[in-house]
C-alpha positions, -999 to +999 in steps of 0.1 A: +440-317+440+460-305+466+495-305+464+526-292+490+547-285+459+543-258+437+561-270+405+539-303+404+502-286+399+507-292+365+478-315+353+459-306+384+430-298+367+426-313+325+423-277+307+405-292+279+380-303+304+368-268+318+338-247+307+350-215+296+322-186+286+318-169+259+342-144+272+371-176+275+372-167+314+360-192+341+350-177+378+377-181+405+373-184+441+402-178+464+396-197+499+420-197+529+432-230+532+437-231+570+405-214+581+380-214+549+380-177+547+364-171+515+388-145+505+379-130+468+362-135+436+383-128+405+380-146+367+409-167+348+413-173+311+430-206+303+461-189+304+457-173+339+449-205+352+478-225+331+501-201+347+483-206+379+492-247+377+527-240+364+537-218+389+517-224+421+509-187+426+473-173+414+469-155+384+437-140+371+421-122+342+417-087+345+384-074+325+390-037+335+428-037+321+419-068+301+453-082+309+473-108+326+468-100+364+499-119+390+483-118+424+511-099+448+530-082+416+523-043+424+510-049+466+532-077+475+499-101+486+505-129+468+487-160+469+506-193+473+480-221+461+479-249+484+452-274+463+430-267+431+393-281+426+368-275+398+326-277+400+305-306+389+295-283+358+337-278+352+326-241+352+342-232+385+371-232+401+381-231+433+418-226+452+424-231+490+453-209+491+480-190+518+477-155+515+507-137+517+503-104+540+468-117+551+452-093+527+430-103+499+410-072+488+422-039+469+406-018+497+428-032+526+408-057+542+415-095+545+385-102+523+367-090+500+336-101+510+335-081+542+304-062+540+271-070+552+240-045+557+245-012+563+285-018+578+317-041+578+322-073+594+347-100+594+337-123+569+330-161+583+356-190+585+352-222+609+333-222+637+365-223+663+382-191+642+349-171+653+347-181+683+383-169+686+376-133+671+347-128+698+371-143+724+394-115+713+371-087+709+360-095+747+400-090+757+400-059+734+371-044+748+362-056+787+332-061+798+324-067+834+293-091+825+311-110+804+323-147+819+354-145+789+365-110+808+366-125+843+387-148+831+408-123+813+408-107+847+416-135+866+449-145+843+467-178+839+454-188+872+417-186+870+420-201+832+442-230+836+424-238+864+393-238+842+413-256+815+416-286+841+383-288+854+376-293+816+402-314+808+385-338+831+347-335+828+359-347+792+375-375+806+345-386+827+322-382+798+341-400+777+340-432+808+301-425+805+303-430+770+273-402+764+277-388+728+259-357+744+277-348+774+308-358+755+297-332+727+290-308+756+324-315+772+349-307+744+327-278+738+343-262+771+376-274+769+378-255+731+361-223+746+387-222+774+418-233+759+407-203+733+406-180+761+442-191+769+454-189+729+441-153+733+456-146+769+489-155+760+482-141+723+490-170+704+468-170+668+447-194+665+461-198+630+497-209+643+475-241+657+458-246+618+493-242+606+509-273+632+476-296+627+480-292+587+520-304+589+508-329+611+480-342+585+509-349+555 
């Protein structure tokens, strides 16, 4: 259930209904609700997660202090739950939430799942929010191969240039009514209008955050 108001989650998910272990906790993933960042793993009791419903903010169980545990209380990084979801066993749950301070993990980093082999790396999210971090690692770190540094290079005019050439080969694709070149089309209008987002260093996240007021 999502829900734009904290103080009415709740009933968002029937109590009685959900699969507790032998321990009474249930697992508890924390997603970002703009880009799908899975974000961190934690348990709830049934009163973590009543708390949770009442007061919109996550709460979890913790088995090392084997207490109460109010995201945010000691670091400040709380989690404000945007919607609420359960499994098709009821032994899951799942938040999409807004993470307060952008950081989920006790170590620092946005999430906790950011390792992978033998270093660190960003964990995934959608498909246009990676494409945005390589975008932005190109800026960071120029590269005179690169097509996404000439651009850099070439500033507002060489990219909004590029943004109109787009603009219409989607236009003319669209006439042609190919789902293909269509596909192919938008493909380069989102990559260049990125590279804009990033050259005038607007987040990609402050576009999630005007599409989702637009979708209520």
């Amino acid at each position: 259930m999502s829900n734009s108001n904290p103080s009415s989650f709740a009933g968002a998910i029937p109590l009685e209904q959900i699969r507790f272990n032998e321990q009474g906790l249930v697992p508890a993933i924390a997603q970002d609700y703009l880009d799908g960042t899975v974000l961190m793993m934690a348990w709830m009791n049934a009163e973590a997660l009543q708390k949770t419903l009442e007061t919109g903010e996550a709460w979890y169980w913790s088995r090392s202090r084997q207490e109460l545990w109010h995201k945010g209380a000691t670091s400040g990084h709380f989690q404000q739950v945007k919607s609420l979801r359960y499994d098709c066993d009821s032994d899951a749950i799942l938040l999409t939430i807004e993470q307060i301070g952008d950081i989920a993990c006790h170590t620092g980093e946005r999430s906790c799942f950011h390792q992978q082999g033998e270093g660190k790396q960003a964990p995934p999210a959608n498909t246009l929010s990676g494409l945005y971090e390589v975008i932005r690692e190109r800026q960071r770190n120029p590269n005179e191969s690169s097509y996404t540094c000439k651009l850099f290079a070439g500033g507002d005019n060489k990219i909004l240039k590029k943004i109109g050439e787009e603009s219409a080969e989607v236009v003319m694709a669209c006439k042609d009514d190919n789902p293909q070149d269509i596909a192919s089309e938008v493909a380069d209008l989102f990559y260049h209008t990125l590279v804009a987002l990033a050259h005038h260093n607007v987040d990609l996240r402050e576009v999630y955050r005007v599409l989702e007021q637009r979708r209520h």
